[in-house]
C-alpha positions as CSV (number, residue, x, y, z in Angstrom):
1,X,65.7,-85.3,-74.7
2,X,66.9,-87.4,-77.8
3,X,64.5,-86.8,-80.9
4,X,64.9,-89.0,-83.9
5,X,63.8,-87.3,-87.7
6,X,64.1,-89.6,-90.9
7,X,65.8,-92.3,-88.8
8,X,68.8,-89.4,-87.3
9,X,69.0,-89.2,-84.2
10,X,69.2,-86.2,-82.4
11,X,69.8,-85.0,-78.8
12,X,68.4,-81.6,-77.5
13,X,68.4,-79.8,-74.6
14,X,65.4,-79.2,-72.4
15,X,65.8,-75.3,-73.4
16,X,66.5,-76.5,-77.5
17,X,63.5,-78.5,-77.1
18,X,61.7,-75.8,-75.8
19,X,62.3,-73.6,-78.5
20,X,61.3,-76.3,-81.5
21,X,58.1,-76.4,-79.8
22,X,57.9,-72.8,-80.5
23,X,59.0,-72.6,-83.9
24,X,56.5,-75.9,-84.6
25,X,53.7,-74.0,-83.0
26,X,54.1,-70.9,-84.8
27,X,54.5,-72.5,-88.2
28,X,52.1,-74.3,-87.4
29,X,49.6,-71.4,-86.6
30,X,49.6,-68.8,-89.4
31,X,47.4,-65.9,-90.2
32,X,47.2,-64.6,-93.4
33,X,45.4,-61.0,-94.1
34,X,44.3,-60.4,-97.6
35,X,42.2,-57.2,-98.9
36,X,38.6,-58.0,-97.6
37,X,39.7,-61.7,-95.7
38,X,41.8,-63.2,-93.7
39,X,42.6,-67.1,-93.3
40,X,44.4,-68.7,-90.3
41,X,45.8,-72.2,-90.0
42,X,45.1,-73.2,-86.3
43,X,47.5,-75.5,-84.5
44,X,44.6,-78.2,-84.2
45,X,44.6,-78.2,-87.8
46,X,41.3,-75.9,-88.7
47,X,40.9,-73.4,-91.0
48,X,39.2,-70.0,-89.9
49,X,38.0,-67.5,-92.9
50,X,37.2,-64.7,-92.0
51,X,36.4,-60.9,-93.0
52,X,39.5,-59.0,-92.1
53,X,39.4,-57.2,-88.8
54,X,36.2,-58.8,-87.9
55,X,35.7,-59.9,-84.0
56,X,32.3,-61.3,-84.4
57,X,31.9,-65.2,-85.1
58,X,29.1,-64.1,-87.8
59,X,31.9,-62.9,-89.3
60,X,34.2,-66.5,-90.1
61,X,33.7,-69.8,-90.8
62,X,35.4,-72.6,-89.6
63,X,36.5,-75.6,-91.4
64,X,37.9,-78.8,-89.8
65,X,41.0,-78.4,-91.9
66,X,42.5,-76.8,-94.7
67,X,41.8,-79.5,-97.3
68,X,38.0,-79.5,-96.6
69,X,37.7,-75.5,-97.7
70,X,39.7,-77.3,-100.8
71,X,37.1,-79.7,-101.3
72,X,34.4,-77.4,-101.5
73,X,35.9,-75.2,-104.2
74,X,36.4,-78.4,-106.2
75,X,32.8,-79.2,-105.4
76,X,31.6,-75.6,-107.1
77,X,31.1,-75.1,-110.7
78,X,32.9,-73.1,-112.8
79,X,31.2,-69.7,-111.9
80,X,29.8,-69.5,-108.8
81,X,27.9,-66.8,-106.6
82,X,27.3,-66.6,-103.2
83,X,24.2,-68.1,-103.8
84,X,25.9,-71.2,-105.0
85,X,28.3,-71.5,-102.0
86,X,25.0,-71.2,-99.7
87,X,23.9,-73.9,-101.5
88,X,26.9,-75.7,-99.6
89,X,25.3,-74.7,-96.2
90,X,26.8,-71.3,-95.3
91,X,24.4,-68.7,-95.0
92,X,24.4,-64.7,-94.4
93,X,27.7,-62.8,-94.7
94,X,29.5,-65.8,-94.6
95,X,28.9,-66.9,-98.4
96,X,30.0,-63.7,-99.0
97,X,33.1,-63.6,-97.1
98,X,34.1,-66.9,-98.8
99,X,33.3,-65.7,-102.3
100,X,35.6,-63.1,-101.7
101,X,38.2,-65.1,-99.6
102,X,38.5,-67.9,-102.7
103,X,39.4,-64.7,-105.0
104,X,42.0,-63.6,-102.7
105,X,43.7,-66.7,-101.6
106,X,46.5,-67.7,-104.2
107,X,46.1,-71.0,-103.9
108,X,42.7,-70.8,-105.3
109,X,42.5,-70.5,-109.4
110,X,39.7,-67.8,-109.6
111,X,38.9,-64.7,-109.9
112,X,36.0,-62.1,-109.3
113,X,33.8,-61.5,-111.9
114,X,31.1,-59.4,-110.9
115,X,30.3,-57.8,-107.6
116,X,26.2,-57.5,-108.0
117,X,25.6,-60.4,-107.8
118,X,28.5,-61.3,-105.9
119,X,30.5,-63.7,-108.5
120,X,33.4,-65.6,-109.2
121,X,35.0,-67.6,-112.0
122,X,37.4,-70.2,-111.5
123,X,40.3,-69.3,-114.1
124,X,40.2,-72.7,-116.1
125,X,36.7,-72.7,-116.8
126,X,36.2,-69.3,-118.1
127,X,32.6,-70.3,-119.8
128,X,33.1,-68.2,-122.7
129,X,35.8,-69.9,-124.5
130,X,38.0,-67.7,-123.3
131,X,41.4,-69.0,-121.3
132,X,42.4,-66.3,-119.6
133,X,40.9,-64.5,-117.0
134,X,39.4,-61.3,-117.5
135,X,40.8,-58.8,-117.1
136,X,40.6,-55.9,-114.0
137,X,38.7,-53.5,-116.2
138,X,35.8,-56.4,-117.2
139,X,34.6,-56.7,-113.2
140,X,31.3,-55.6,-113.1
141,X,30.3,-53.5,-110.2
């Protein structure tokens, strides 16, 4: 088999070929567990959040890709509850699991703020003049 990457061609055995298939498919496929969630990038491109070491589908939510769970956090304001993210069309635990799933996630600039009601803050809009986040102590429970 002869494979050609930024115009270098390469030949591989059916047996090497096999095995880039492998490695593509598992980097392609991740699953990442955080405290409460867990997020895997599926190799048709979704994006599953769900509450960590849940079976049930009423426990995830599924997005097309990884960039349209991005969108939606850019869509929400500066603090948001789960409210707000229902607001977006998710309803029951799921709001929930996302609230707490956009806290987790590093590449999400936010951080919990309050547990009754369920709420987060992104970290550059801190709405009380404040630029830093607060800090573990402030969390409301």
């Amino acid at each position: 088999m002869s494979l050609t990457v930024f115009g270098e061609k390469h030949d591989l055995s059916r047996r090497e070929a096999d095995q880039l298939r492998e490695a593509l498919g598992q980097a392609l496929t991740e699953r990442r567990e955080f405290f409460r969630t867990a997020g895997e990038h599926r190799d048709d491109g979704s994006y599953v959040v769900s509450r960590r070491g849940a079976d049930s589908a009423g426990h995830r939510k599924v997005f097309e890709r990884f960039d349209a769970l991005v969108d939606l956090y850019e869509r929400l304001p500066g603090t948001f509850t789960a409210e707000t993210v229902g607001e977006r069309g998710l309803t029951g635990g799921r709001r929930h699991i996302l609230v707490h799933h956009l806290t987790e996630h590093p590449d999400f600039d936010c951080e919990l703020v309050s547990r009754q009601p369920l709420t987060a803050r992104k970290e550059s809009d801190t709405g009380d003049g404040r630029t830093n986040p607060p800090e573990e102590d402030e969390v409301e429970n």
